[in-house]
Biopython code that builds the backbone (N, CA, C, O; Angstrom):
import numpy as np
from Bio.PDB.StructureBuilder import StructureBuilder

atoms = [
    (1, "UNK", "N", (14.703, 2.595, 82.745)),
    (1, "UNK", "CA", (14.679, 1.709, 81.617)),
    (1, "UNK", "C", (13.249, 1.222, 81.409)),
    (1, "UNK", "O", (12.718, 0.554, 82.296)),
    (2, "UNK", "N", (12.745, 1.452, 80.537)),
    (2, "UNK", "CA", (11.517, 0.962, 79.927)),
    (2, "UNK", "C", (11.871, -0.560, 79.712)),
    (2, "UNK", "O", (12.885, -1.243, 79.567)),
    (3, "UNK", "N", (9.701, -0.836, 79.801)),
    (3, "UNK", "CA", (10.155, -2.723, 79.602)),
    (3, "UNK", "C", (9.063, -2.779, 78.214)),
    (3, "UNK", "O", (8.084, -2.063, 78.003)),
    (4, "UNK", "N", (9.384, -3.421, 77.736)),
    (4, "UNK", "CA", (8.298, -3.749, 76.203)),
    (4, "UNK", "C", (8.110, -5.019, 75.980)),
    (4, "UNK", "O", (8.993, -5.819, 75.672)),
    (5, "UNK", "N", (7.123, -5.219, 76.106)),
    (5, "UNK", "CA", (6.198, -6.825, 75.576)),
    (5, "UNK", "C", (6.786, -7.274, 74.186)),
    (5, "UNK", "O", (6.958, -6.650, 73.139)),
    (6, "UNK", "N", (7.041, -8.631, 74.561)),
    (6, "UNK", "CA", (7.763, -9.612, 73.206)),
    (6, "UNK", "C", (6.843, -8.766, 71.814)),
    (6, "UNK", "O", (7.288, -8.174, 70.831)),
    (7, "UNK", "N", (5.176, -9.072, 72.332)),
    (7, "UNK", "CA", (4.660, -8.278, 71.312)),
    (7, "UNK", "C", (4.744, -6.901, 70.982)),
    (7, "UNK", "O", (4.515, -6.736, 69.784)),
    (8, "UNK", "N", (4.957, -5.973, 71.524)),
    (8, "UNK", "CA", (5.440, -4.714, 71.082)),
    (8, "UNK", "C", (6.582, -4.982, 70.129)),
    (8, "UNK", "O", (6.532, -4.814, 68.911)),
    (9, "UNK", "N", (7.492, -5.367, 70.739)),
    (9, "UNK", "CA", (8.779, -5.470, 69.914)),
    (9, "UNK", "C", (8.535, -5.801, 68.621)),
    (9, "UNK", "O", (8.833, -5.110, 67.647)),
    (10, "UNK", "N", (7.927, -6.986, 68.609)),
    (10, "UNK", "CA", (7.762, -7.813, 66.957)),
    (10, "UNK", "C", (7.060, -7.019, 66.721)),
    (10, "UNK", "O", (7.754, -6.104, 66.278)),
    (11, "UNK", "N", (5.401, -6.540, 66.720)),
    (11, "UNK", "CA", (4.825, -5.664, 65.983)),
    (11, "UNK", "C", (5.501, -4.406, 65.459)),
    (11, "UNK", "O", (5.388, -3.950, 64.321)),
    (12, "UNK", "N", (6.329, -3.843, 66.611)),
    (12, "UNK", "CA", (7.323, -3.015, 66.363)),
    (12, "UNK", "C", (8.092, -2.939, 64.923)),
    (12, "UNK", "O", (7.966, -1.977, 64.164)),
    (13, "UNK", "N", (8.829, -3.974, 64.674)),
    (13, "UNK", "CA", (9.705, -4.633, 64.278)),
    (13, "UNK", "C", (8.946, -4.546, 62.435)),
    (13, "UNK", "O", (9.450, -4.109, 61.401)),
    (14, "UNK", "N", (7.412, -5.251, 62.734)),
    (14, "UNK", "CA", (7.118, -5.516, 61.420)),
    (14, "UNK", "C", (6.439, -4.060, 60.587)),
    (14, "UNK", "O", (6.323, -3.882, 59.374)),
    (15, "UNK", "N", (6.034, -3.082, 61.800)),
    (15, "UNK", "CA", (5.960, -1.763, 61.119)),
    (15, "UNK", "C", (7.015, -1.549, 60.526)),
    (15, "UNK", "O", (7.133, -1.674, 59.307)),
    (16, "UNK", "N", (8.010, -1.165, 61.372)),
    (16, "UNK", "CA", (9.147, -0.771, 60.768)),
    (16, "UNK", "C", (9.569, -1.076, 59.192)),
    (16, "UNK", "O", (9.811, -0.189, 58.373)),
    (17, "UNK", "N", (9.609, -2.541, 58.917)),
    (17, "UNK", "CA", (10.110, -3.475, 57.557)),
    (17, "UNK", "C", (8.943, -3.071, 57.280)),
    (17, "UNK", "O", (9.089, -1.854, 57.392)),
    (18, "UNK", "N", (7.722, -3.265, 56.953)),
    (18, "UNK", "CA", (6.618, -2.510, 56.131)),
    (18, "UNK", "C", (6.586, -1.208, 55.776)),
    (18, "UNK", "O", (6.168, -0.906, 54.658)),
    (19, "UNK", "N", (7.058, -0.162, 56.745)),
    (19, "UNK", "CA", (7.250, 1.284, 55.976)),
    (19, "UNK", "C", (8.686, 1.300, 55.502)),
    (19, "UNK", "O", (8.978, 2.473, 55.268)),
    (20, "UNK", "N", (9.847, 0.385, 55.229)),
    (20, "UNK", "CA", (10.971, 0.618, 54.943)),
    (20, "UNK", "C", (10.605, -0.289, 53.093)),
    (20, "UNK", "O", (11.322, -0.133, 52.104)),
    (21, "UNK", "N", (9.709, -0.903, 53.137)),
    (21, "UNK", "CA", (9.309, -1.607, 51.874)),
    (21, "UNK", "C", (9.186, -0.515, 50.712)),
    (21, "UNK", "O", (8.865, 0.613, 51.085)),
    (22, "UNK", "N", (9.427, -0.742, 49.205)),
    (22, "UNK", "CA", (8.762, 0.606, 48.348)),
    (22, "UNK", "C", (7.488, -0.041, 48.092)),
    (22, "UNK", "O", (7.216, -1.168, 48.506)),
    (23, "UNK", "N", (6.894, 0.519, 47.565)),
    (23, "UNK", "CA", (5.168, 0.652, 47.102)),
    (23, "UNK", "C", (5.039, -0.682, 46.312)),
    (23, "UNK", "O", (5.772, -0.644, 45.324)),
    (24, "UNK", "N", (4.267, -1.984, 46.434)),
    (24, "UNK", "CA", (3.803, -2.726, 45.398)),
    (24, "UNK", "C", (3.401, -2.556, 44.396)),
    (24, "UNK", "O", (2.542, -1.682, 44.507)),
    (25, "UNK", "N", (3.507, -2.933, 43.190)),
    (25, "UNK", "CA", (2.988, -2.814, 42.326)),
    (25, "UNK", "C", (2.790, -3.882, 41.208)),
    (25, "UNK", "O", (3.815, -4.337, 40.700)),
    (26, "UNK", "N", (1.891, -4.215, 40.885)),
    (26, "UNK", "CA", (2.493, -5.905, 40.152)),
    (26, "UNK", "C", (3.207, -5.705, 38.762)),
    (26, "UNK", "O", (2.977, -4.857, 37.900)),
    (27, "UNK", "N", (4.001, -6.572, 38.781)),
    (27, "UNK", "CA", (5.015, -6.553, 37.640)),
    (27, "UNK", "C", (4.079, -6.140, 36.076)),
    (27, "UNK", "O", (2.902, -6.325, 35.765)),
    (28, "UNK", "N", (5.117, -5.584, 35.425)),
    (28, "UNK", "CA", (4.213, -5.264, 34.230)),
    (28, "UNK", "C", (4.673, -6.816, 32.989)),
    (28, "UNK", "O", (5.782, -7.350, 32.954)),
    (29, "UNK", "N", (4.036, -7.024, 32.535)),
    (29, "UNK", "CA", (3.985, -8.147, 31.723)),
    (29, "UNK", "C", (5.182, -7.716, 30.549)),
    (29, "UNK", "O", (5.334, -6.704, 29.864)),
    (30, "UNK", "N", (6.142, -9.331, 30.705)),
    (30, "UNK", "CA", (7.444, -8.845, 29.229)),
    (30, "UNK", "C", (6.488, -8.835, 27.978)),
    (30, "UNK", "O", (5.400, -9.372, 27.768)),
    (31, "UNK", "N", (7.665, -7.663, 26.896)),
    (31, "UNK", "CA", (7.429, -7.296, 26.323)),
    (31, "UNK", "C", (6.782, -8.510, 25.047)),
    (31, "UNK", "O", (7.380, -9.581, 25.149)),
    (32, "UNK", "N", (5.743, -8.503, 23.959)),
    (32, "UNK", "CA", (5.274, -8.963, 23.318)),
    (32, "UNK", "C", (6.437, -9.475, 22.239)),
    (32, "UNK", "O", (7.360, -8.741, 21.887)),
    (33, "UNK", "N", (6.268, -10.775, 21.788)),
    (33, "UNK", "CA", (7.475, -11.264, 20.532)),
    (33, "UNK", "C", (7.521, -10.297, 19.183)),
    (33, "UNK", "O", (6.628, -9.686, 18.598)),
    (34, "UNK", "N", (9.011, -10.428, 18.930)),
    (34, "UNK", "CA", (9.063, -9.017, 17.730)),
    (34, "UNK", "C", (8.950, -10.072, 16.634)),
    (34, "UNK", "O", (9.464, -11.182, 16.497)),
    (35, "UNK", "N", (7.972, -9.237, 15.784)),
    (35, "UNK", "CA", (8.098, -10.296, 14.135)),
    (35, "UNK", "C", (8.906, -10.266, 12.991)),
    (35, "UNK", "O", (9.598, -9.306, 12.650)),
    (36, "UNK", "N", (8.821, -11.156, 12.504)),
    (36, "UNK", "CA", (9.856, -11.332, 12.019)),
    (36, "UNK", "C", (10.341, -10.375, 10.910)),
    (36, "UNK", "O", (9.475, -9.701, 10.354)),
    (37, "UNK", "N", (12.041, -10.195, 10.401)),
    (37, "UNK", "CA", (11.977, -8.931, 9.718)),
    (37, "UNK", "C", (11.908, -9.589, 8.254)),
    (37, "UNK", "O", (12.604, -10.577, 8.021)),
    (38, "UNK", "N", (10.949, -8.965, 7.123)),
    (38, "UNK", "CA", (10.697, -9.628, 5.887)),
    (38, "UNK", "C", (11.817, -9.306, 4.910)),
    (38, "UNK", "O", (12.252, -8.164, 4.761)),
    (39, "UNK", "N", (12.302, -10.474, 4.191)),
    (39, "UNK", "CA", (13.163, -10.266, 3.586)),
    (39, "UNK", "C", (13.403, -9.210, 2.453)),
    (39, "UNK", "O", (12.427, -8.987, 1.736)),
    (40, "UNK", "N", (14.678, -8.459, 2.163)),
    (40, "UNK", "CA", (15.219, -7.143, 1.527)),
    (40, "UNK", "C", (14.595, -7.492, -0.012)),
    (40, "UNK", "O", (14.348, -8.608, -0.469)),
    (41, "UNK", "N", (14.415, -6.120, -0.686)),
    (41, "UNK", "CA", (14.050, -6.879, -2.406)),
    (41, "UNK", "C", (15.294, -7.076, -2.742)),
    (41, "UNK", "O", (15.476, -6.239, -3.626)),
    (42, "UNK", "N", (16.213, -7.623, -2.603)),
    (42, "UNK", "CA", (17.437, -8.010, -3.923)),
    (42, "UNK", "C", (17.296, -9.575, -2.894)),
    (42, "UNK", "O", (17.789, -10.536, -3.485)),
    (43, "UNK", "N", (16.806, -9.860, -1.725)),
    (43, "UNK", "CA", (17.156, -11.399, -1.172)),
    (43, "UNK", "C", (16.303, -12.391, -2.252)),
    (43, "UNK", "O", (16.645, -13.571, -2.340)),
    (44, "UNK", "N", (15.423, -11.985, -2.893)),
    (44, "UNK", "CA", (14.911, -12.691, -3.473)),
    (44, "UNK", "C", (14.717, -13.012, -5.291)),
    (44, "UNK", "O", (14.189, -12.270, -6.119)),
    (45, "UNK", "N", (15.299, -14.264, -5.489)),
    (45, "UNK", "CA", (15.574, -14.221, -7.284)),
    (45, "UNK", "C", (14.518, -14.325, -8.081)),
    (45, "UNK", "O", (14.648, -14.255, -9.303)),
    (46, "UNK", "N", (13.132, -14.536, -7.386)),
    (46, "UNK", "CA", (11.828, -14.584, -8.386)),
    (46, "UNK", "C", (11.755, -15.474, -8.639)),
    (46, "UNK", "O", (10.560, -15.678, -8.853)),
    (47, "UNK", "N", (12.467, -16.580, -8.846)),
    (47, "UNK", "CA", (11.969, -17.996, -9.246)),
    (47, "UNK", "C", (11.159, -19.062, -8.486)),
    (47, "UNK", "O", (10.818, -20.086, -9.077)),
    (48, "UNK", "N", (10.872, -18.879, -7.326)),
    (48, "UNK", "CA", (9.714, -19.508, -6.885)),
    (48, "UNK", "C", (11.536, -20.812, -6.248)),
    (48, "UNK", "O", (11.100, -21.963, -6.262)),
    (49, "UNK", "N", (12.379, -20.830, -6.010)),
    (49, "UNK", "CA", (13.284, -22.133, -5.491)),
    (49, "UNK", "C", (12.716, -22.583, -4.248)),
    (49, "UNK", "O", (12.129, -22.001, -3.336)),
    (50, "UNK", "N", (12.970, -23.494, -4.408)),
    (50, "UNK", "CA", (12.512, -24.750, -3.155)),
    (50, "UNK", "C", (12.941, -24.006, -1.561)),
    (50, "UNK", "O", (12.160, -23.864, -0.620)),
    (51, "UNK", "N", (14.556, -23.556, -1.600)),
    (51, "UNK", "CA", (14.606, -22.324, -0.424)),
    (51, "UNK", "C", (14.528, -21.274, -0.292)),
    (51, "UNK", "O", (15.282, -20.650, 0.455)),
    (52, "UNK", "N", (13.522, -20.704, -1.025)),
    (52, "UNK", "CA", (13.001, -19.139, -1.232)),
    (52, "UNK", "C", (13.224, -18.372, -0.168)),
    (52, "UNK", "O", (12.779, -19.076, 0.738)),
    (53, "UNK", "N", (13.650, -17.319, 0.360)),
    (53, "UNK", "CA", (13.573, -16.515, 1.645)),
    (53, "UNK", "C", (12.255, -16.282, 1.955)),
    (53, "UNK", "O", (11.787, -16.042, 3.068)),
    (54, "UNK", "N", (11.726, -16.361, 0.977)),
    (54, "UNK", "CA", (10.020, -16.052, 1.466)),
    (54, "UNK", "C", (9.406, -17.469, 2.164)),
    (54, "UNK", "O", (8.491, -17.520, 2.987)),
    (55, "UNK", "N", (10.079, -18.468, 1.668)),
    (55, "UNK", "CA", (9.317, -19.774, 2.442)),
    (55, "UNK", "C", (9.433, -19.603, 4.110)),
    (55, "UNK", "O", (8.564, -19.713, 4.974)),
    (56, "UNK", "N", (11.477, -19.153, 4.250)),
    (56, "UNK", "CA", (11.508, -19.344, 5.211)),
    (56, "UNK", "C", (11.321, -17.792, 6.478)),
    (56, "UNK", "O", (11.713, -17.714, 7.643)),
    (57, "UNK", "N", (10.563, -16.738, 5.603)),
    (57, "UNK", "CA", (10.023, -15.814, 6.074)),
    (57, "UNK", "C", (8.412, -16.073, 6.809)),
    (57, "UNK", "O", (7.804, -15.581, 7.760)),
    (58, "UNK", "N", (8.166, -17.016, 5.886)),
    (58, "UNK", "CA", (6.837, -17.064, 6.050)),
    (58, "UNK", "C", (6.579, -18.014, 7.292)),
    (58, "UNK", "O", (5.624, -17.749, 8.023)),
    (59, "UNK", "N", (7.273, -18.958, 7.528)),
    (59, "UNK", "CA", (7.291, -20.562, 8.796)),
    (59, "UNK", "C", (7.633, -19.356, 9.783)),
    (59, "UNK", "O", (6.961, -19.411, 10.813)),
    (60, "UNK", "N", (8.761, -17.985, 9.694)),
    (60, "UNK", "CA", (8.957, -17.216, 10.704)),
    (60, "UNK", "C", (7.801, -16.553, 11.352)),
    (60, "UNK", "O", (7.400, -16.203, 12.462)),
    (61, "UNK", "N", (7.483, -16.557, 10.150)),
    (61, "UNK", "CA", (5.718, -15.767, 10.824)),
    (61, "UNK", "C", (4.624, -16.394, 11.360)),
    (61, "UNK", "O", (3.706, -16.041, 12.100)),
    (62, "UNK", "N", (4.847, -17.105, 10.973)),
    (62, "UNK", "CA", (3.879, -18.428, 11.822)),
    (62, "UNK", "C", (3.887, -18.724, 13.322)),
    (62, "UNK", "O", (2.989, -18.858, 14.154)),
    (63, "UNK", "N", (5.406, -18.787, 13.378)),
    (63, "UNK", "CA", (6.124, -19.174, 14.532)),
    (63, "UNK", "C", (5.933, -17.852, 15.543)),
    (63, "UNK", "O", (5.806, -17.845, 16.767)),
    (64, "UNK", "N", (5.952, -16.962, 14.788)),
    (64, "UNK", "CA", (5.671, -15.795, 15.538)),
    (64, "UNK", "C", (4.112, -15.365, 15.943)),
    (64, "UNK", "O", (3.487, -14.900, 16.896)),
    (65, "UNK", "N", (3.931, -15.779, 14.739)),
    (65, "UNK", "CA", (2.129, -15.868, 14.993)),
    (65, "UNK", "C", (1.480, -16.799, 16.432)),
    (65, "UNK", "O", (0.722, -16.374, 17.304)),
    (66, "UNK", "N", (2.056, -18.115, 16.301)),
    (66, "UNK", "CA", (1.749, -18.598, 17.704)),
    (66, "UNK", "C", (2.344, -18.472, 19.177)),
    (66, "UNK", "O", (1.814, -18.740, 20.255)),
    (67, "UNK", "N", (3.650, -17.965, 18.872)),
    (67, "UNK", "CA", (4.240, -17.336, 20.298)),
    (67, "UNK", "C", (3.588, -15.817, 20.319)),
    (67, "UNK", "O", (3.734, -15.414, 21.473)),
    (68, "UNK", "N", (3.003, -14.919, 19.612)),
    (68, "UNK", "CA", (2.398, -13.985, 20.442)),
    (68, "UNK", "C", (0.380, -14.235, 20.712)),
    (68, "UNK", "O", (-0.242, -13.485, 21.464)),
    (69, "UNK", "N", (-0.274, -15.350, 19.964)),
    (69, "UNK", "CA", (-1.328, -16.051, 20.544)),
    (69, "UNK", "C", (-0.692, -17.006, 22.280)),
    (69, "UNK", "O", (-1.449, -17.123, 23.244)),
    (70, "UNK", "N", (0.420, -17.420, 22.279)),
    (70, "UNK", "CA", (0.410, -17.833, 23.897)),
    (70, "UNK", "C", (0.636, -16.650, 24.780)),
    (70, "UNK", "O", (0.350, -16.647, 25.977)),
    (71, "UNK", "N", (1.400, -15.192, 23.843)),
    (71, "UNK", "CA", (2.204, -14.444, 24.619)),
    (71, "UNK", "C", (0.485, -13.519, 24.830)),
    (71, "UNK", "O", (0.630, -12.685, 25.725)),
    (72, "UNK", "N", (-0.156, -13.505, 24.578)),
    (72, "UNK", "CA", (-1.970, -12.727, 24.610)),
    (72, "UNK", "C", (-2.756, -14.097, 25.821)),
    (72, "UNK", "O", (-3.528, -13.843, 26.746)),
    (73, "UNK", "N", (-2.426, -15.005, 25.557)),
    (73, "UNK", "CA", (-3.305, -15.947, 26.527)),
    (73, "UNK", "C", (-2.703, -16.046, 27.630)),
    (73, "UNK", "O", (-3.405, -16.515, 28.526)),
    (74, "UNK", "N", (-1.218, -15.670, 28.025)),
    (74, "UNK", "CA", (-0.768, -15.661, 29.440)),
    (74, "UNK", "C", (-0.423, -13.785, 29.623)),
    (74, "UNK", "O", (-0.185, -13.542, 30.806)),
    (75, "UNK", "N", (-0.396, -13.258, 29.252)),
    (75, "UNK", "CA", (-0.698, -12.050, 29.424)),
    (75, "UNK", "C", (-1.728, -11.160, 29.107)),
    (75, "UNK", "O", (-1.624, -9.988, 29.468)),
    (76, "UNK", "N", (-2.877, -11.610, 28.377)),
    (76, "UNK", "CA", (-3.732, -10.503, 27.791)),
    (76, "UNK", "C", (-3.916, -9.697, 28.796)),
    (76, "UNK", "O", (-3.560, -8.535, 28.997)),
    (77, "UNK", "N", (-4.668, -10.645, 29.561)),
    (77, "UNK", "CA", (-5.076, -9.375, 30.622)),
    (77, "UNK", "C", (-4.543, -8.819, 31.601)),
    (77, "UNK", "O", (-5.115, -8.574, 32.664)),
    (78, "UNK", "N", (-3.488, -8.590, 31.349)),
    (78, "UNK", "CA", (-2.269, -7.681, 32.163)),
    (78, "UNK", "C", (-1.851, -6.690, 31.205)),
    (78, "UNK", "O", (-0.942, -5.923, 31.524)),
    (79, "UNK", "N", (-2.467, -6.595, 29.922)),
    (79, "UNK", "CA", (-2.346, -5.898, 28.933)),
    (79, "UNK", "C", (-3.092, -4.409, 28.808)),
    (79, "UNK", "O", (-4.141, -4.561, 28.182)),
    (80, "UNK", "N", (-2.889, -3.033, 29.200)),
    (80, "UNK", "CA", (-3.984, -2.073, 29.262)),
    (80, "UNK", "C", (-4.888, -1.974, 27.498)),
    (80, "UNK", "O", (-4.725, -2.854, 26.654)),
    (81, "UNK", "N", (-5.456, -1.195, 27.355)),
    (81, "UNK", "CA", (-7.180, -1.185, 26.812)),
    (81, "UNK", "C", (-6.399, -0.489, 25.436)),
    (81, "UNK", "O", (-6.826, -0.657, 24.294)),
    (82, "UNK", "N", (-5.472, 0.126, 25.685)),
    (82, "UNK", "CA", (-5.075, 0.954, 24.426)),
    (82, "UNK", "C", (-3.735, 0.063, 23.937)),
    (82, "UNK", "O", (-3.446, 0.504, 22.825)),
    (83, "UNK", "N", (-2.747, -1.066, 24.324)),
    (83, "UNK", "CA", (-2.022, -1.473, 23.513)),
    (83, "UNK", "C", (-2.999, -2.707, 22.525)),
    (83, "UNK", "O", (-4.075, -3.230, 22.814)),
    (84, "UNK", "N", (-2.087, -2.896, 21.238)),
    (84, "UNK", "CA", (-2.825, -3.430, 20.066)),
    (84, "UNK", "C", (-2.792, -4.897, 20.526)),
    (84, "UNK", "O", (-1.956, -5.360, 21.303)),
    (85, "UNK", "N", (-4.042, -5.733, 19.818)),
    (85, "UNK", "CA", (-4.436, -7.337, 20.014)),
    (85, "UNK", "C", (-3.745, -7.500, 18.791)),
    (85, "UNK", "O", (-3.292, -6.771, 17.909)),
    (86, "UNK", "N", (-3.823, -8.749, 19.051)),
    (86, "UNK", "CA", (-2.664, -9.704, 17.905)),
    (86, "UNK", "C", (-3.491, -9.468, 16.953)),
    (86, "UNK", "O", (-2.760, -8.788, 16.233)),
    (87, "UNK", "N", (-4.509, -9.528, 16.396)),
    (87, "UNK", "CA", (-5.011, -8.969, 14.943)),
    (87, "UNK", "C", (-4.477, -7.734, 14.499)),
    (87, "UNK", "O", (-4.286, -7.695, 13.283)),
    (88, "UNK", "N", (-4.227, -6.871, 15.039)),
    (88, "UNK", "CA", (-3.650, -5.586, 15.004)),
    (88, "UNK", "C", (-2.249, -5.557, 14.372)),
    (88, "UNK", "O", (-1.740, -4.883, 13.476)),
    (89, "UNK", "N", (-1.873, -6.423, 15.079)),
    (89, "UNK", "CA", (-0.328, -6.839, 14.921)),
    (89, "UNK", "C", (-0.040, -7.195, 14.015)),
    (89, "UNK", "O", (0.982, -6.743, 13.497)),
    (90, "UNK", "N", (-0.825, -8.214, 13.358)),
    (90, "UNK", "CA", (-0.689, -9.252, 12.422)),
    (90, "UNK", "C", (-0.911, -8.366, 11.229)),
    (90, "UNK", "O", (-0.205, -8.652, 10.262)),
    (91, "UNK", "N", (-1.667, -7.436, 11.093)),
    (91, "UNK", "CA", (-2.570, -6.343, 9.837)),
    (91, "UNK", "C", (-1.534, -6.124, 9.630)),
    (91, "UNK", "O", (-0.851, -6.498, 8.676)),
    (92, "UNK", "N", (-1.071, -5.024, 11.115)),
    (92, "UNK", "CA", (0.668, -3.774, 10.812)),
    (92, "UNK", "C", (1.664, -5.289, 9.957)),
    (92, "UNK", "O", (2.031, -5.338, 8.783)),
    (93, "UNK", "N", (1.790, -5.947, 10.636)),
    (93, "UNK", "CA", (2.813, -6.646, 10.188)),
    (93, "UNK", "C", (2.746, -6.989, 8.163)),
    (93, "UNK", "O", (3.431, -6.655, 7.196)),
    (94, "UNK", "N", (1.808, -7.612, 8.340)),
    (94, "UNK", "CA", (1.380, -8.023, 6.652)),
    (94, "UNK", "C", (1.202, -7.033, 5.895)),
    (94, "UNK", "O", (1.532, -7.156, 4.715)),
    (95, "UNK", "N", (0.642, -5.807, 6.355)),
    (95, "UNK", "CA", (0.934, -4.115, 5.110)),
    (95, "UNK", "C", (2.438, -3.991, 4.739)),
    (95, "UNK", "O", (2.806, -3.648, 3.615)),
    (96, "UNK", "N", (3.123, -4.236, 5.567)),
    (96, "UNK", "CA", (4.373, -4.184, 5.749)),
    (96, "UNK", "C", (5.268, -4.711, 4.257)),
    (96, "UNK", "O", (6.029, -4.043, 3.557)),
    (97, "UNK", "N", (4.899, -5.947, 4.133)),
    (97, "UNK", "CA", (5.478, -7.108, 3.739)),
    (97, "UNK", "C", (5.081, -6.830, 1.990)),
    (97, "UNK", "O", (3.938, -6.430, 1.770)),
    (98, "UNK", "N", (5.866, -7.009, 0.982)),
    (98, "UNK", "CA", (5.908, -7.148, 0.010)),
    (98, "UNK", "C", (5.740, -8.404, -0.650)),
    (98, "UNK", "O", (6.311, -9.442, -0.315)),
    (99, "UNK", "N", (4.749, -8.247, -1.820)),
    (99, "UNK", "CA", (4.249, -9.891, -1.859)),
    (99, "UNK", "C", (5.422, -10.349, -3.066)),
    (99, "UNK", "O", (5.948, -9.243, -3.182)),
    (100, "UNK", "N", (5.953, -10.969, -3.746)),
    (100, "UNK", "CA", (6.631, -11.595, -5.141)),
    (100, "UNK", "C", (5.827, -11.686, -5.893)),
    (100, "UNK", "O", (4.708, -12.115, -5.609)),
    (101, "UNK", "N", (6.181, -11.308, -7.057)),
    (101, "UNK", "CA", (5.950, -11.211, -7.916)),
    (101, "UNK", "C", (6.022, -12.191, -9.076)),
    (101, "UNK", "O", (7.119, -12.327, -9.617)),
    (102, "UNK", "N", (4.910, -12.940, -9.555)),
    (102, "UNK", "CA", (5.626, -13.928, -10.363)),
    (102, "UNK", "C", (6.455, -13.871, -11.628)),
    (102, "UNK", "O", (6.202, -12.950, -12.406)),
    (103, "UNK", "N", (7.114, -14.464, -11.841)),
    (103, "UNK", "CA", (8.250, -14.203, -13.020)),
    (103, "UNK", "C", (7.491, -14.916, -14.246)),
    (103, "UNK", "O", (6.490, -15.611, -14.073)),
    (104, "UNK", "N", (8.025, -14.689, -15.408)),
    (104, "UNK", "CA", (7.484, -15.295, -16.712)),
    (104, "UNK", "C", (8.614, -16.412, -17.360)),
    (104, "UNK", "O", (8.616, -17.094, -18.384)),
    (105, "UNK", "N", (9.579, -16.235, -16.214)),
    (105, "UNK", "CA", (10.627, -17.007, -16.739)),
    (105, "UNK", "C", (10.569, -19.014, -16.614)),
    (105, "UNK", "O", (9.763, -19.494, -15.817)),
    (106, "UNK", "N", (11.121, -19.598, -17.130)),
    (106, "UNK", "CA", (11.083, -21.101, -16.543)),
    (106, "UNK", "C", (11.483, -21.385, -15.343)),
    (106, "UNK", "O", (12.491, -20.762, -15.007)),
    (107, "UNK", "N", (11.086, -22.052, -14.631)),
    (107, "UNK", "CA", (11.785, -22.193, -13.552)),
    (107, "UNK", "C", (13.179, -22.994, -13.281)),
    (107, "UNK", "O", (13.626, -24.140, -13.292)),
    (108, "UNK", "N", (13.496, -21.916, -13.079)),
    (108, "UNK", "CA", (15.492, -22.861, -12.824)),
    (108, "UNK", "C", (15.969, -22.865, -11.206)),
    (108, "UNK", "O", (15.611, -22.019, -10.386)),
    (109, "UNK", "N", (16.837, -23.978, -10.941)),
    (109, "UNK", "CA", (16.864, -24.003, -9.696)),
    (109, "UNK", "C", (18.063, -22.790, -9.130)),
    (109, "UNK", "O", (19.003, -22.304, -9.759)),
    (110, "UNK", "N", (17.701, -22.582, -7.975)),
    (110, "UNK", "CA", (18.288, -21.375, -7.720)),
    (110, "UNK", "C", (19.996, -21.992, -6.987)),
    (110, "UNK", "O", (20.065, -23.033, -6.334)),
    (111, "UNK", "N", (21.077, -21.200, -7.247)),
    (111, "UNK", "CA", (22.411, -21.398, -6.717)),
    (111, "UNK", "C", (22.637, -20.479, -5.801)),
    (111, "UNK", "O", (23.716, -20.450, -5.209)),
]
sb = StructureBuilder()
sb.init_structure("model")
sb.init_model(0)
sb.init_chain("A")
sb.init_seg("    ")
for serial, (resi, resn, name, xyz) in enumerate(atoms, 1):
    if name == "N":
        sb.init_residue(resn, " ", resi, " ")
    sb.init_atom(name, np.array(xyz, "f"), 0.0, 1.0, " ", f" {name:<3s}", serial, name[0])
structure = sb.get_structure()
């Protein structure tokens, strides 16, 4: 019968759980906030109403605008060299978006 030092054992012990570990790697940063989707052309009646979908498209974008400025300041740099900076984002996003058109009509309140 073999005899083994307390320390053998534990060193033993902590090889072992170290090669039974998988490979580190640091977590990859969650995914960036999705923006918001701009409203359909028939959501909107042209009259400029006090609850326009575009008003409340637009506070969406805002809102989105500053949760992906915190979501770049606690992750940028966990971010690799080739995904897009929030200017990027913001461009794609606003080509996107269809502006209204103003109407020639009076303004009536919308139902």
């Amino acid at each position: 019968m073999q005899r083994y030092s307390v320390c053998r054992i534990v060193s033993r012990i902590s090889v072992d759980t170290l090669m039974s570990l998988p490979d580190f790697s640091p977590p990859s940063p969650p995914t960036p906030p999705t923006p918001p989707t701009p409203p359909g052309e028939r959501e909107c009646c042209g009259r400029y109403c006090e609850y326009c979908v575009w008003v409340y498209y637009h506070a969406a974008q805002r809102r989105h605008e500053t949760a992906m400025a915190e979501w770049l300041h606690r992750y940028g740099g966990l971010v690799g060299s080739n995904d897009m900076d929030a200017g990027e984002l913001r461009r794609q996003d606003t080509a996107k978006v269809a502006k209204p058109q103003p109407v020639a009509e009076a303004r009536r309140p919308c139902h």
